[in-house]
C-alpha positions in Angstrom: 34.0 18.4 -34.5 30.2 19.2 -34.8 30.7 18.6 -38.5 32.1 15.2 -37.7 29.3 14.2 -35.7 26.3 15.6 -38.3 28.2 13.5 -41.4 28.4 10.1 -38.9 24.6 11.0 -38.5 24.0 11.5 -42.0 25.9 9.0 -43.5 24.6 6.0 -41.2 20.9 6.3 -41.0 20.0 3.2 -39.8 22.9 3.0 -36.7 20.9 7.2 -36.1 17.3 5.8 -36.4 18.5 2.5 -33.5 20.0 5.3 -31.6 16.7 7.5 -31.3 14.7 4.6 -30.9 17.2 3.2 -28.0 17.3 6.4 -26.1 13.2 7.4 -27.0 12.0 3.8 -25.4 13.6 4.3 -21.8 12.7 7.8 -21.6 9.0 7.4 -22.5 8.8 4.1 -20.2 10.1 6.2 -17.0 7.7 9.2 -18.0 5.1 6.7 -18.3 6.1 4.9 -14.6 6.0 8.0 -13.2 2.5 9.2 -14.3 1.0 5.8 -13.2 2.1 6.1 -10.0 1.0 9.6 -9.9 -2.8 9.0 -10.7 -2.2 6.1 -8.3 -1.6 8.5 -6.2 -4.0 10.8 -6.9 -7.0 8.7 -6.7 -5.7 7.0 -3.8 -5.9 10.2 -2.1 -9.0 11.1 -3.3 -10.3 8.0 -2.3 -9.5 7.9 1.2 -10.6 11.7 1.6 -14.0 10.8 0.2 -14.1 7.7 3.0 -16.2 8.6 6.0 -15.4 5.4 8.1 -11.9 4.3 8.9 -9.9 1.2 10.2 -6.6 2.1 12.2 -4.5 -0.7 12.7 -0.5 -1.0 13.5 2.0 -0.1 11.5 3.0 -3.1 8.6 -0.1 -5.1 10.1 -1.4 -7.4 6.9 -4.4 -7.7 8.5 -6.4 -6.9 11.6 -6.1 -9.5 13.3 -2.2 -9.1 13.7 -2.9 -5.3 14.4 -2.0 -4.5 17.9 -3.0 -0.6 19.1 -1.8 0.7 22.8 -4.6 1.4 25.0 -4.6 5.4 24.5 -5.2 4.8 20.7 -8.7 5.5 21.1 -8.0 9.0 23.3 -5.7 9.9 20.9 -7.7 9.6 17.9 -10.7 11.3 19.0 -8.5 14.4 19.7 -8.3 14.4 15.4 -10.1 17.2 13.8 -13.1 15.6 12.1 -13.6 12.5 13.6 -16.9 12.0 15.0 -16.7 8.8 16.4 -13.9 6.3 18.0 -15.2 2.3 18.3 -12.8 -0.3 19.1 -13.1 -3.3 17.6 -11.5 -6.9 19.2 -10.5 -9.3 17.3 -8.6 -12.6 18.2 -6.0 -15.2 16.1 -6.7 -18.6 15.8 -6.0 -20.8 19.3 -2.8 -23.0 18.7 -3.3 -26.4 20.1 -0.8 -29.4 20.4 -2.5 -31.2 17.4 -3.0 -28.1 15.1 -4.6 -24.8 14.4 -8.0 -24.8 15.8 -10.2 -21.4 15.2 -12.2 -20.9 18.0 -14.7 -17.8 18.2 -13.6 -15.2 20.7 -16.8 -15.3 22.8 -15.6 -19.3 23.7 -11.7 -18.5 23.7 -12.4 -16.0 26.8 -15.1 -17.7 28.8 -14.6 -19.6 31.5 -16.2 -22.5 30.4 -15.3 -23.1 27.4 -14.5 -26.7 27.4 -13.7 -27.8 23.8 
């Protein structure tokens, strides 16, 4: 049977070389996927151990604004070998009024007097 297979090889050279070539293509592709996302990875990490300042928001929060922490966040976070210092930061969405979107500054949204 091995005989069988080494003649087909052989005898066909160009179906053998389309073979290689089909099965070399996806494997160096995957290899090649895989190392990207490894250096990703890598200096990803790197990065953020190199960082000395951090911003903690929510889980799947695209920004901060839409980040919100429970109140014993900040407790919890100092308790975190290394960290020096815990700030919390406030930070407000845009005011919906009947007409449209209207950002207001947070300073006006929370006064008392903040007649528009």
């Amino acid at each position: 049977m091995w005989s069988l297979a080494w003649l087909n090889l052989i005898t066909r050279p160009t179906r053998t070389i389309l073979a290689v070539l089909g099965l070399t293509i996806p494997v160096l592709a995957f290899l090649g996927l895989f190392s990207l996302s490894g250096g990703i990875r890598h200096l990803m990490g790197d990065t953020l151990a190199s960082m000395q300042n951090l911003m903690v928001l929510s889980a799947n929060a695209p920004a901060p604004v839409f980040s919100d922490l429970p109140p014993g966040t900040g407790d919890a976070l100092r308790k975190v070998p290394g960290v020096n210092v815990v700030a919390g930061h406030v930070t407000s969405a845009p005011v919906a009024e009947a007409h449209g979107m209207t950002a207001v500054p947070v300073e006006q949204a929370l006064s008392l007097d903040g007649a528009r």
